[in-house]
C-alpha positions as CSV (number, residue, x, y, z in Angstrom):
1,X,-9.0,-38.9,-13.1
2,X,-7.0,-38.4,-16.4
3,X,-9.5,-35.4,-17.3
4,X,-8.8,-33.5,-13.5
5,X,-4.5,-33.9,-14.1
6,X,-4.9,-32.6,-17.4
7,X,-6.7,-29.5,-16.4
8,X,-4.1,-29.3,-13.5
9,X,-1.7,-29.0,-16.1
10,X,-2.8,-26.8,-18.5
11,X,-3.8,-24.4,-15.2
12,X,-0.1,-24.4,-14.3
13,X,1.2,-24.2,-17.8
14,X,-1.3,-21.0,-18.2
15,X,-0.4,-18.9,-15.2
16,X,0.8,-16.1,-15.6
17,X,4.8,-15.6,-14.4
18,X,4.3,-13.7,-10.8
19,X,5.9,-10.4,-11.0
20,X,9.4,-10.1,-9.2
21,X,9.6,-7.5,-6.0
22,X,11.5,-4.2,-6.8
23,X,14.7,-4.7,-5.1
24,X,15.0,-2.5,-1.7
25,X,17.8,-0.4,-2.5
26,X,15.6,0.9,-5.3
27,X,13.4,3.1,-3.7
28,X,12.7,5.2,-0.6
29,X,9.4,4.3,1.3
30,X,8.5,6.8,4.2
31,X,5.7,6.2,6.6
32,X,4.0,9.7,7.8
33,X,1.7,9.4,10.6
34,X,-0.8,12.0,11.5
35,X,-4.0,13.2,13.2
36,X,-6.9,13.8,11.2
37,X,-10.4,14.8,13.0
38,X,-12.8,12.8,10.8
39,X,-15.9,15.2,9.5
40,X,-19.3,14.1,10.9
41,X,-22.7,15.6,12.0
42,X,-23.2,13.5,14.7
43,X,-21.0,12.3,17.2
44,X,-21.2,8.9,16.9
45,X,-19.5,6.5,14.3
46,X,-21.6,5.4,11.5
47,X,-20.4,3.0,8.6
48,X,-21.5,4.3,5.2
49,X,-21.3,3.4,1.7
50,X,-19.5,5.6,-0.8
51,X,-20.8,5.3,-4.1
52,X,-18.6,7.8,-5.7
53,X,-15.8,5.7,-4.9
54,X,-17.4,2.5,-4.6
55,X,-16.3,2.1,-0.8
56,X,-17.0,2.0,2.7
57,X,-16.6,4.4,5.0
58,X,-16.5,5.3,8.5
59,X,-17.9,8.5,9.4
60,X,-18.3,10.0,13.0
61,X,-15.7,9.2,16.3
62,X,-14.5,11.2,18.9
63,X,-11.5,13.4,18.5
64,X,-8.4,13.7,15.7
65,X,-7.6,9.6,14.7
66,X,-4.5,8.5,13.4
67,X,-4.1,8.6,9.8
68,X,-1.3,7.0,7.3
69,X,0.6,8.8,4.3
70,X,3.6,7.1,2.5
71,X,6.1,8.9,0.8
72,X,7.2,6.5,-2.6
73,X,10.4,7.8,-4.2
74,X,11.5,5.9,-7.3
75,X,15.8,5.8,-6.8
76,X,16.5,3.6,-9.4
77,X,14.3,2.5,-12.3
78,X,15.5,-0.1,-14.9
79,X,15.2,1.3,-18.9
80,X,11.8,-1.2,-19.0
81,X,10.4,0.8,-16.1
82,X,8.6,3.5,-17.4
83,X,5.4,3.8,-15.6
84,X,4.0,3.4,-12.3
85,X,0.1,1.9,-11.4
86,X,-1.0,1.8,-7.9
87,X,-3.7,-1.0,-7.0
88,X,-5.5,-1.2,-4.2
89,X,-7.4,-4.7,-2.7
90,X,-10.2,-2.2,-4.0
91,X,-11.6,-3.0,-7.4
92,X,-10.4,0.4,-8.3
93,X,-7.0,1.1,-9.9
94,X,-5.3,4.5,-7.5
95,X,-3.1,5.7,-10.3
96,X,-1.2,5.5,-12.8
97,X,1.3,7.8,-14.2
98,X,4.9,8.3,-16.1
99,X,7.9,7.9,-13.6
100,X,11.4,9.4,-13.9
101,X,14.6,8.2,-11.5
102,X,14.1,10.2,-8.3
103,X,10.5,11.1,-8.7
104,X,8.4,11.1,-5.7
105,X,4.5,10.5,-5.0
106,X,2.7,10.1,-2.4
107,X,0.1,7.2,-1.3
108,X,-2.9,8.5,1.2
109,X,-4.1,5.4,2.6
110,X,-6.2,7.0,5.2
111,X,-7.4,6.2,9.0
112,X,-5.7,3.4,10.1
113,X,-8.6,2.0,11.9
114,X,-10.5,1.7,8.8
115,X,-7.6,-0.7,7.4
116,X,-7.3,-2.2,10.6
117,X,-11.2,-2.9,10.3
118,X,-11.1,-3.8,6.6
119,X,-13.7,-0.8,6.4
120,X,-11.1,0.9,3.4
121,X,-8.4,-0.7,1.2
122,X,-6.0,-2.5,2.9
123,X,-3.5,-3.8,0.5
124,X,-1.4,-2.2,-2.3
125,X,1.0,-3.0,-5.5
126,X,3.1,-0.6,-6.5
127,X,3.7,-1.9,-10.2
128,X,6.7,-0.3,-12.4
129,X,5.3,-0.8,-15.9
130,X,6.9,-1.3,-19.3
131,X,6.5,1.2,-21.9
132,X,4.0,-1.8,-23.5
133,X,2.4,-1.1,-19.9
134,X,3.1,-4.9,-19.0
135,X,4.8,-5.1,-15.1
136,X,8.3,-5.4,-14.7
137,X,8.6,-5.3,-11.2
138,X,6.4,-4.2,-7.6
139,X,6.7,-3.1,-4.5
140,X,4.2,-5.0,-2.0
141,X,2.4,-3.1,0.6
142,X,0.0,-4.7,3.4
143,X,-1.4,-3.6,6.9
144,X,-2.3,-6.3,8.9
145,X,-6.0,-7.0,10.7
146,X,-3.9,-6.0,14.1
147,X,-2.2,-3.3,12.4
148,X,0.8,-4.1,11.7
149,X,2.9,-3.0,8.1
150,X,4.7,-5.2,5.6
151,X,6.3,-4.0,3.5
152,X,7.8,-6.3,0.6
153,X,6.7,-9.1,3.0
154,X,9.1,-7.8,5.9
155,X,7.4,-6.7,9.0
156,X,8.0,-2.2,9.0
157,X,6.1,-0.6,11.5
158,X,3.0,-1.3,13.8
159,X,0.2,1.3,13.0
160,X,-1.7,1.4,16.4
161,X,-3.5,4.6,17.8
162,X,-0.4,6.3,17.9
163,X,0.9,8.8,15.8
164,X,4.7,9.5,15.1
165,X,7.0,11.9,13.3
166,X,7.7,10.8,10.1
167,X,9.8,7.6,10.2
168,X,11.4,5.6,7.4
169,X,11.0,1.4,6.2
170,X,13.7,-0.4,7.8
171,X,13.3,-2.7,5.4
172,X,13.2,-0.6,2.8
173,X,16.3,1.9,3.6
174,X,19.1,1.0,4.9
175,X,19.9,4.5,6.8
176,X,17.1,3.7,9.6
177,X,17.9,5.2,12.7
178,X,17.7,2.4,15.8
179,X,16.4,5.1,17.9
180,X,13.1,5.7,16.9
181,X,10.1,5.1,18.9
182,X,8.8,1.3,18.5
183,X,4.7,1.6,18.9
Protein backbone atom coordinates (compact mmCIF):
# COMPACT_ATOMS: atom_id res chain seq x y z
CA UNK A 1 0.00 0.00 0.00
CA UNK A 2 2.79 2.59 1.06
CA UNK A 3 4.95 1.30 -2.06
CA UNK A 4 1.64 2.08 -4.81
CA UNK A 5 1.09 6.00 -3.04
CA UNK A 6 4.66 6.59 -3.32
CA UNK A 7 4.89 5.79 -6.97
CA UNK A 8 1.57 7.81 -7.26
CA UNK A 9 3.50 10.55 -6.15
CA UNK A 10 6.58 10.65 -7.64
CA UNK A 11 4.27 10.02 -11.14
CA UNK A 12 2.49 13.39 -10.43
CA UNK A 13 5.58 15.18 -9.17
CA UNK A 14 7.32 13.95 -12.64
CA UNK A 15 4.74 15.09 -15.26
CA UNK A 16 5.50 17.14 -17.31
CA UNK A 17 3.54 20.91 -17.03
CA UNK A 18 0.73 20.54 -19.94
CA UNK A 19 1.36 23.17 -22.49
CA UNK A 20 -1.12 26.24 -22.35
CA UNK A 21 -3.54 26.77 -25.55
CA UNK A 22 -2.43 29.82 -27.79
CA UNK A 23 -4.93 32.31 -27.03
CA UNK A 24 -7.72 32.87 -29.90
CA UNK A 25 -7.10 36.29 -30.86
CA UNK A 26 -3.62 35.06 -31.83
CA UNK A 27 -4.10 33.56 -34.91
CA UNK A 28 -6.32 33.15 -37.88
CA UNK A 29 -7.54 29.52 -38.62
CA UNK A 30 -9.47 29.01 -41.97
CA UNK A 31 -11.18 25.93 -42.96
CA UNK A 32 -11.11 25.31 -47.00
CA UNK A 33 -13.27 22.61 -48.21
CA UNK A 34 -12.88 21.03 -51.59
CA UNK A 35 -13.46 18.17 -54.06
CA UNK A 36 -10.77 16.06 -54.83
CA UNK A 37 -11.40 12.81 -57.28
CA UNK A 38 -9.17 10.24 -55.38
CA UNK A 39 -6.68 8.33 -58.09
CA UNK A 40 -7.40 4.59 -58.45
CA UNK A 41 -7.28 1.76 -61.09
CA UNK A 42 -10.25 0.23 -60.14
CA UNK A 43 -13.37 1.46 -59.18
CA UNK A 44 -13.86 0.22 -56.05
CA UNK A 45 -12.43 1.33 -52.59
CA UNK A 46 -9.53 -0.52 -51.34
CA UNK A 47 -7.66 0.22 -47.94
CA UNK A 48 -3.92 0.14 -48.41
CA UNK A 49 -0.83 0.55 -46.51
CA UNK A 50 1.60 3.34 -47.27
CA UNK A 51 4.91 2.51 -46.31
CA UNK A 52 6.57 5.62 -47.53
CA UNK A 53 4.64 7.40 -45.05
CA UNK A 54 3.88 4.81 -42.64
CA UNK A 55 0.00 5.09 -43.16
CA UNK A 56 -3.13 3.93 -44.33
CA UNK A 57 -4.82 4.78 -47.03
CA UNK A 58 -7.93 4.63 -48.98
CA UNK A 59 -7.71 4.21 -52.50
CA UNK A 60 -10.66 3.85 -55.10
CA UNK A 61 -14.54 5.50 -54.59
CA UNK A 62 -16.78 6.89 -56.89
CA UNK A 63 -16.66 10.53 -57.96
CA UNK A 64 -14.61 13.94 -56.50
CA UNK A 65 -14.90 13.37 -52.23
CA UNK A 66 -14.62 16.15 -49.95
CA UNK A 67 -11.33 17.11 -48.91
CA UNK A 68 -10.00 19.52 -45.87
CA UNK A 69 -7.22 22.30 -46.11
CA UNK A 70 -6.63 24.84 -43.08
CA UNK A 71 -5.16 28.00 -43.59
CA UNK A 72 -2.85 28.77 -40.08
CA UNK A 73 -1.79 32.38 -39.84
CA UNK A 74 0.40 33.22 -36.88
CA UNK A 75 -1.05 37.11 -35.72
CA UNK A 76 0.64 37.40 -32.79
CA UNK A 77 3.71 35.43 -31.50
CA UNK A 78 5.23 36.11 -27.93
CA UNK A 79 9.36 36.90 -28.14
CA UNK A 80 9.69 32.86 -26.78
CA UNK A 81 7.79 31.79 -29.83
CA UNK A 82 10.06 31.21 -32.49
CA UNK A 83 9.22 28.09 -34.11
CA UNK A 84 6.29 26.17 -35.23
CA UNK A 85 5.98 21.94 -35.17
CA UNK A 86 3.03 20.33 -36.49
CA UNK A 87 2.11 16.76 -34.95
CA UNK A 88 -0.13 14.64 -36.09
CA UNK A 89 -1.95 11.42 -33.86
CA UNK A 90 0.56 9.80 -36.52
CA UNK A 91 3.84 8.75 -35.20
CA UNK A 92 5.26 11.15 -37.67
CA UNK A 93 6.09 14.77 -36.92
CA UNK A 94 4.29 17.19 -40.24
CA UNK A 95 6.64 20.04 -39.91
CA UNK A 96 8.53 22.06 -38.38
CA UNK A 97 9.81 25.42 -39.40
CA UNK A 98 10.84 29.20 -38.30
CA UNK A 99 7.72 31.56 -37.80
CA UNK A 100 7.50 35.34 -38.09
CA UNK A 101 4.24 37.56 -36.83
CA UNK A 102 1.76 37.24 -39.79
CA UNK A 103 3.28 34.25 -41.48
CA UNK A 104 0.86 31.87 -43.00
CA UNK A 105 1.03 27.93 -43.72
CA UNK A 106 -1.09 25.71 -44.61
CA UNK A 107 -2.18 22.15 -43.01
CA UNK A 108 -3.50 19.40 -45.83
CA UNK A 109 -5.32 17.10 -43.80
CA UNK A 110 -6.87 15.30 -46.59
CA UNK A 111 -10.32 13.32 -47.33
CA UNK A 112 -12.44 13.85 -44.67
CA UNK A 113 -13.84 10.37 -44.77
CA UNK A 114 -10.49 8.96 -44.02
CA UNK A 115 -10.44 11.12 -40.66
CA UNK A 116 -13.94 10.39 -40.21
CA UNK A 117 -12.85 6.56 -40.51
CA UNK A 118 -9.64 6.85 -38.57
CA UNK A 119 -8.05 5.49 -41.98
CA UNK A 120 -5.43 8.96 -41.88
CA UNK A 121 -4.44 11.25 -39.01
CA UNK A 122 -7.01 12.59 -37.19
CA UNK A 123 -5.65 14.92 -34.55
CA UNK A 124 -3.20 17.76 -34.61
CA UNK A 125 -0.96 20.26 -32.25
CA UNK A 126 0.09 23.09 -33.58
CA UNK A 127 3.14 23.81 -31.03
CA UNK A 128 4.87 27.44 -31.03
CA UNK A 129 8.38 26.51 -29.90
CA UNK A 130 11.14 28.31 -27.95
CA UNK A 131 14.26 29.20 -29.54
CA UNK A 132 15.65 26.07 -27.03
CA UNK A 133 12.80 24.29 -29.20
CA UNK A 134 10.83 23.57 -25.82
CA UNK A 135 6.75 24.46 -26.35
CA UNK A 136 5.48 27.57 -25.27
CA UNK A 137 2.13 27.35 -26.33
CA UNK A 138 -0.46 25.17 -28.98
CA UNK A 139 -3.24 25.30 -30.88
CA UNK A 140 -5.42 22.03 -30.52
CA UNK A 141 -7.02 20.62 -33.59
CA UNK A 142 -9.41 17.36 -33.69
CA UNK A 143 -12.11 15.91 -36.14
CA UNK A 144 -14.49 13.87 -34.47
CA UNK A 145 -15.43 9.96 -35.46
CA UNK A 146 -18.93 11.77 -36.78
CA UNK A 147 -17.11 14.46 -38.29
CA UNK A 148 -17.29 17.16 -36.47
CA UNK A 149 -14.18 19.93 -35.87
CA UNK A 150 -12.72 21.28 -32.52
CA UNK A 151 -10.83 23.43 -32.54
CA UNK A 152 -9.06 24.57 -29.21
CA UNK A 153 -11.72 22.26 -27.65
CA UNK A 154 -14.71 24.49 -29.03
CA UNK A 155 -16.93 22.75 -31.44
CA UNK A 156 -16.01 24.80 -35.36
CA UNK A 157 -17.59 23.24 -38.16
CA UNK A 158 -19.16 19.80 -39.06
CA UNK A 159 -17.11 18.13 -41.99
CA UNK A 160 -19.83 15.91 -43.60
CA UNK A 161 -19.98 15.09 -47.46
CA UNK A 162 -20.42 18.56 -48.17
CA UNK A 163 -18.07 20.86 -49.45
CA UNK A 164 -18.16 24.84 -48.82
CA UNK A 165 -16.51 28.04 -49.85
CA UNK A 166 -13.87 28.77 -47.64
CA UNK A 167 -15.25 29.58 -44.15
CA UNK A 168 -13.40 30.88 -41.09
CA UNK A 169 -13.21 29.30 -36.96
CA UNK A 170 -15.82 30.95 -35.10
CA UNK A 171 -14.01 30.18 -32.37
CA UNK A 172 -11.05 31.10 -33.55
CA UNK A 173 -11.89 34.72 -35.14
CA UNK A 174 -14.03 36.91 -34.00
CA UNK A 175 -15.20 38.47 -37.54
CA UNK A 176 -17.31 35.24 -38.36
CA UNK A 177 -20.05 35.96 -40.51
CA UNK A 178 -23.67 34.39 -38.89
CA UNK A 179 -24.61 33.74 -42.36
CA UNK A 180 -22.75 31.03 -43.50
CA UNK A 181 -24.14 27.78 -44.43
CA UNK A 182 -24.33 25.35 -41.19
CA UNK A 183 -23.60 21.59 -42.79
Amino acid sequence: MNLSILLFILSVTWQEPAVPLKPNDEFQLTVDYKFKTRQSTSGNSNLNYDYQNDRIVREGGSGPLPYLLIKFKMLKLSEQEVRVRVESNSPKTVFTKKVDEGEEFELDLGYTDDMKDRVSAFEYNIYFLSPKKEPVSKVHLFIADDGTFFCQRGKAREILDQVLAPVTCPWCLSQYSANLPRI
